[in-house]
C-alpha positions as CSV (number, residue, x, y, z in Angstrom):
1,X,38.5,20.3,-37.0
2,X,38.8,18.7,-33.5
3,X,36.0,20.2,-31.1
4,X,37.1,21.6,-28.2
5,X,36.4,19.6,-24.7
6,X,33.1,20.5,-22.6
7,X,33.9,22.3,-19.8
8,X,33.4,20.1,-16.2
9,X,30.0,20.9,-15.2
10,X,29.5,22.4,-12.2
11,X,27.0,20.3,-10.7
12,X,30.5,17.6,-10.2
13,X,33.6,17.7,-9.0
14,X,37.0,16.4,-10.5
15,X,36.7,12.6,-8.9
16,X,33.2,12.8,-11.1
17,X,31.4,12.4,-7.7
18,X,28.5,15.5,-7.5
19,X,29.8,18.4,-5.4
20,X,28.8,19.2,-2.1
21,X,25.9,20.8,-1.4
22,X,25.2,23.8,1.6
23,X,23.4,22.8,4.6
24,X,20.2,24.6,5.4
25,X,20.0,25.1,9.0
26,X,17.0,26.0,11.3
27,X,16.6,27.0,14.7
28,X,13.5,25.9,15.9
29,X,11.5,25.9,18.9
30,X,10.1,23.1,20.9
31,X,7.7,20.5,19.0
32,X,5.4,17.9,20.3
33,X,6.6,13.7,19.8
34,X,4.0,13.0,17.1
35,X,4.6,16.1,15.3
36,X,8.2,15.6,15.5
37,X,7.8,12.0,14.7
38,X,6.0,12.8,11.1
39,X,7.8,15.6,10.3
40,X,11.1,13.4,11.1
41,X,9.6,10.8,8.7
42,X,9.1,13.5,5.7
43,X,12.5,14.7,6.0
44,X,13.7,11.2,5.5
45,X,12.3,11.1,2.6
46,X,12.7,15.0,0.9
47,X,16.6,14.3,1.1
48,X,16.8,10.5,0.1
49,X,15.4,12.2,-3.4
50,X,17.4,12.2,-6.2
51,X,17.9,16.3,-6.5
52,X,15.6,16.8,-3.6
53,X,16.1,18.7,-0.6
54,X,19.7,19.3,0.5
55,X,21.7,18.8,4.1
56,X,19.1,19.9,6.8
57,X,20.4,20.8,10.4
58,X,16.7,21.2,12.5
59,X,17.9,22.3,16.6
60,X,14.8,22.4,18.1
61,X,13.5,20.9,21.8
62,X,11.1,17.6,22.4
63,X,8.7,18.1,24.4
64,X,8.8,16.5,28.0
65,X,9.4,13.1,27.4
66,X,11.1,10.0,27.0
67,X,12.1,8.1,24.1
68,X,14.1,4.7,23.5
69,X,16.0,3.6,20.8
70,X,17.6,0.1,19.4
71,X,20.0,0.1,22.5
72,X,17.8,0.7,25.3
73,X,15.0,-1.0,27.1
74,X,12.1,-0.6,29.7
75,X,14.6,-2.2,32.5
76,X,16.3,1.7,31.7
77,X,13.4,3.5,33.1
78,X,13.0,3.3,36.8
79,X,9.5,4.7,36.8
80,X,6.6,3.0,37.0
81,X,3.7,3.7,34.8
82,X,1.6,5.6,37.6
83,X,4.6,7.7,38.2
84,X,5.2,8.0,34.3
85,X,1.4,9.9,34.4
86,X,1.5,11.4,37.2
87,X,4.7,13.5,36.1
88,X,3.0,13.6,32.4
89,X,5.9,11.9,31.2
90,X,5.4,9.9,27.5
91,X,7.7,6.9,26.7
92,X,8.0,6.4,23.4
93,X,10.6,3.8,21.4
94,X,11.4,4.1,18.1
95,X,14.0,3.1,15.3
96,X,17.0,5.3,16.0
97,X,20.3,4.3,17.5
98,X,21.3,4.6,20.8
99,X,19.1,3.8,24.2
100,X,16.5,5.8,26.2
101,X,16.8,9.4,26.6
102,X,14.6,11.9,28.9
103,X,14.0,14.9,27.0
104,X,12.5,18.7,28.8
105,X,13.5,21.8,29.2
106,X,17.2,23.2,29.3
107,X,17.5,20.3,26.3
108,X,18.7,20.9,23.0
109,X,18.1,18.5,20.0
110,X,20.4,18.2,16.7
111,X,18.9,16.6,14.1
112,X,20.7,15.7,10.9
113,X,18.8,14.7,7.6
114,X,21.1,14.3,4.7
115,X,22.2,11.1,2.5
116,X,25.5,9.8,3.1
117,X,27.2,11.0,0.2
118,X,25.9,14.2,0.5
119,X,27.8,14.5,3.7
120,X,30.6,13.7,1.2
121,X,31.1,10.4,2.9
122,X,30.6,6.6,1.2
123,X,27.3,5.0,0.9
124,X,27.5,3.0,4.2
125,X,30.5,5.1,6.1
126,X,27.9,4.6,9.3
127,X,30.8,5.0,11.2
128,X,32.2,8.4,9.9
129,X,28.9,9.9,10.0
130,X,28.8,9.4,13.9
131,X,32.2,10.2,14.7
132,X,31.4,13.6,12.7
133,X,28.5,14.5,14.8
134,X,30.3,13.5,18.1
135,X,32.9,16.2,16.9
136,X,30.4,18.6,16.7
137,X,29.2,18.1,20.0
138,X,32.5,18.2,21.7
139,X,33.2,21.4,19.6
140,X,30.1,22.6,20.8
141,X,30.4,21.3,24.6
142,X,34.5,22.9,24.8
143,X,33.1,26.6,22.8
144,X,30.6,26.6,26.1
145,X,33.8,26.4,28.6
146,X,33.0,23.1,29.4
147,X,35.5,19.9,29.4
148,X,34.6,17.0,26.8
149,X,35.8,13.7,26.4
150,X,34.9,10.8,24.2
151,X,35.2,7.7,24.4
152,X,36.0,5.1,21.2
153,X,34.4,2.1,22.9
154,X,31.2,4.3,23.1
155,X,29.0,7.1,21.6
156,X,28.5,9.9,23.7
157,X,30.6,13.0,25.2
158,X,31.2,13.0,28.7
159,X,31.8,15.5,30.7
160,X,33.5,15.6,34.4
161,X,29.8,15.1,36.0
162,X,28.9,12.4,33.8
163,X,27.2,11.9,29.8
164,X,26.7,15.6,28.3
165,X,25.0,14.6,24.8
166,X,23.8,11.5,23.7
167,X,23.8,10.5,20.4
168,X,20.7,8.3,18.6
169,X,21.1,8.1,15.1
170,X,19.1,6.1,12.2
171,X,21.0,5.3,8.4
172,X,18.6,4.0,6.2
173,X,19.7,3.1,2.4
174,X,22.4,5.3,3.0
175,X,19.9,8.6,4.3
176,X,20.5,10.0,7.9
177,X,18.1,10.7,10.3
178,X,17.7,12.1,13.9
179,X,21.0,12.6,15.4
180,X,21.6,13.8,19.2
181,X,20.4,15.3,22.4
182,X,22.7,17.9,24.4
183,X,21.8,18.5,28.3
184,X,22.8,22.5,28.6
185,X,20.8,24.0,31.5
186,X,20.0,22.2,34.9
187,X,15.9,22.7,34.8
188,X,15.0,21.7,39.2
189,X,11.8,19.8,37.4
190,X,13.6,17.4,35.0
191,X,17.5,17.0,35.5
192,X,18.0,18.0,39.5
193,X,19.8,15.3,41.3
194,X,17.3,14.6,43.2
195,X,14.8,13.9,41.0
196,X,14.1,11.3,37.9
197,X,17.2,12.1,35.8
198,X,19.4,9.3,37.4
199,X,16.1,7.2,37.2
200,X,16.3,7.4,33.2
201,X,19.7,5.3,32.4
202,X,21.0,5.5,28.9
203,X,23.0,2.8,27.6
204,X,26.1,3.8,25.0
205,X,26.9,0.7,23.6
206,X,30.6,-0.3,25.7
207,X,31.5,-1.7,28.9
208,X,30.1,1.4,30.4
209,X,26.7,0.2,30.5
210,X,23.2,2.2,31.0
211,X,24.3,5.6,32.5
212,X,22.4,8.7,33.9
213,X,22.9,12.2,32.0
214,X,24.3,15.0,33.4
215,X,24.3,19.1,31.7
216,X,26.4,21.1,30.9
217,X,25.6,23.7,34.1
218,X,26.3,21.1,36.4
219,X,30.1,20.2,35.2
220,X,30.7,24.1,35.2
221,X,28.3,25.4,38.1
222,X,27.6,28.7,36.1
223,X,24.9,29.6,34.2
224,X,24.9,29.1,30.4
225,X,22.7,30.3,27.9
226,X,20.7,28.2,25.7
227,X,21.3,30.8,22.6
228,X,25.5,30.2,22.7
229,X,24.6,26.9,22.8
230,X,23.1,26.6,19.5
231,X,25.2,29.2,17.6
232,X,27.8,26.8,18.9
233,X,26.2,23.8,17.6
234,X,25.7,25.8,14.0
235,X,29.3,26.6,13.9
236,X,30.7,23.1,15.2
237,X,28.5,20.9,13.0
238,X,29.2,23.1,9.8
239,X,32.8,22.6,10.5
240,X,32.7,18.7,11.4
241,X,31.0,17.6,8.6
242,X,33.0,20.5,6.4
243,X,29.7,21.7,4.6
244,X,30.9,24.1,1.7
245,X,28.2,26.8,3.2
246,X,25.0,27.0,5.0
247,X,22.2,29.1,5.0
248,X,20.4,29.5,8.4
249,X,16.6,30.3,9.0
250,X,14.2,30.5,11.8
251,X,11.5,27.6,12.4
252,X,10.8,24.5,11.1
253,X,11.1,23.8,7.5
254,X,7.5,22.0,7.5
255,X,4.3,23.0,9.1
256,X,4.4,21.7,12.2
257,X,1.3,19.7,12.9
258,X,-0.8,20.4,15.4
259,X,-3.8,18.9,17.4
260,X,-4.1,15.0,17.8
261,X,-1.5,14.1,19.3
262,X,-1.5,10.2,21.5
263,X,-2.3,10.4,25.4
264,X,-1.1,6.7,25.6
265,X,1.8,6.2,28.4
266,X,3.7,3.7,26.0
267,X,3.7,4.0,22.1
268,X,6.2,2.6,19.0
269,X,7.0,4.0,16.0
270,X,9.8,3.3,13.8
């Protein structure tokens, strides 16, 4: 007598591919470069795991700082290194996409850690990865009242006063890392006009060049608060990258280390 056929598991989906997995997000606070830079590292690795740790969404805020990726060079800082100490500002490069970025207050910080084909995209679909989170940001930049545009010739979202978010990603043996920066408040110490936020220039990859960043405050001239802007980025992102659920939580999913952090100017990781 003929058995009867086992039904699909649910761990897969009818194309035999595994199913989608939930994102866990959290909403963090703001994290030192070395602590970030570990913890960054570990993530990496929990979701390259086979079973390991699913889709993580971290928005947090890097310290004051700068840090350069495969696109952008020392020629994009206009600061020399006495100026760089005097204003306690850290330059850092390291391996993710996109050029140099001044990070500080009134800055928000989406990072993505997932393997490509958990994002239900192909093992090197480097490309639909990016144009997913640059949806989200635009989603997120328009939910704020704001105007956003993109550009296909480069990665970033513009707004009418100039680049809004930047994106820096790294895809390594098809596991994605880091992700993008998004300028909401104007803070007078770090992104006034008048002071070093057109001296920090970064490049996007297109005809455009090196260019300075702007926020989200200046293209509108009203106040917005840092709060819609990241239930914004939760509801944007979970709709870009069509994640079957997500479960938020406060903090960051792993200790955050403290203590010991480098004093040096210039450093390189990745």
């Amino acid at each position: 007598m003929p058995t009867a056929p086992s039904p699909p598991s649910p761990a897969t989906v009818g194309s035999g591919r595994p199913a989608r997995r939930g994102v866990s997000v959290w909403l963090a606070g703001p994290i030192g470069l070395d602590a970030w830079g570990a913890m960054s590292e570990r993530l990496a690795w929990d979701v390259s795991e086979p079973g390991g740790r699913p889709p993580t969404l971290v928005i947090c805020e890097l310290e004051r700082s700068i840090t350069v990726g495969r696109l952008g060079s020392r020629r994009d800082i206009d600061l020399t290194e006495e100026e760089l100490t005097q204003r306690r500002l850290r330059v850092r490069f390291t391996g993710r996409g996109g050029g140099a970025i001044l990070h500080g207050p009134g800055q928000i910080h989406v990072a993505l850690f997932a393997t490509l084909e958990d994002l239900g995209l192909a093992r090197h679909d480097v490309g639909g990865c990016i144009e997913r989170m640059e949806a989200g940001l635009e989603g997120t930049i328009r939910r704020l009242r704001c105007g956003a545009a993109r550009d296909s010739g480069c990665h970033g979202v513009f707004g009418r006063t100039g680049l809004l978010a930047a994106v820096g990603m790294a895809v390594r043996r098809g596991v994605v890392s880091h992700g993008a920066w998004l300028n909401v408040t104007r803070t007078a110490d770090v992104y006034s006009t008048s002071d070093i936020a057109h001296r920090v220039r970064t490049a996007t990859g297109s005809a455009r060049g090196a260019v300075s960043m702007s926020s989200v405050e200046v293209d509108v001239q009203r106040r917005v608060r840092l709060q819609d802007a990241r239930a914004a980025i939760v509801e944007q992102f979970v709709d870009a990258y069509a994640f079957p659920a997500s479960h938020i939580q406060a903090g960051f999913p792993l200790p955050v280390r403290t203590g010991g952090d480098s004093r040096e100017v210039f450093s390189r990781v990745g």
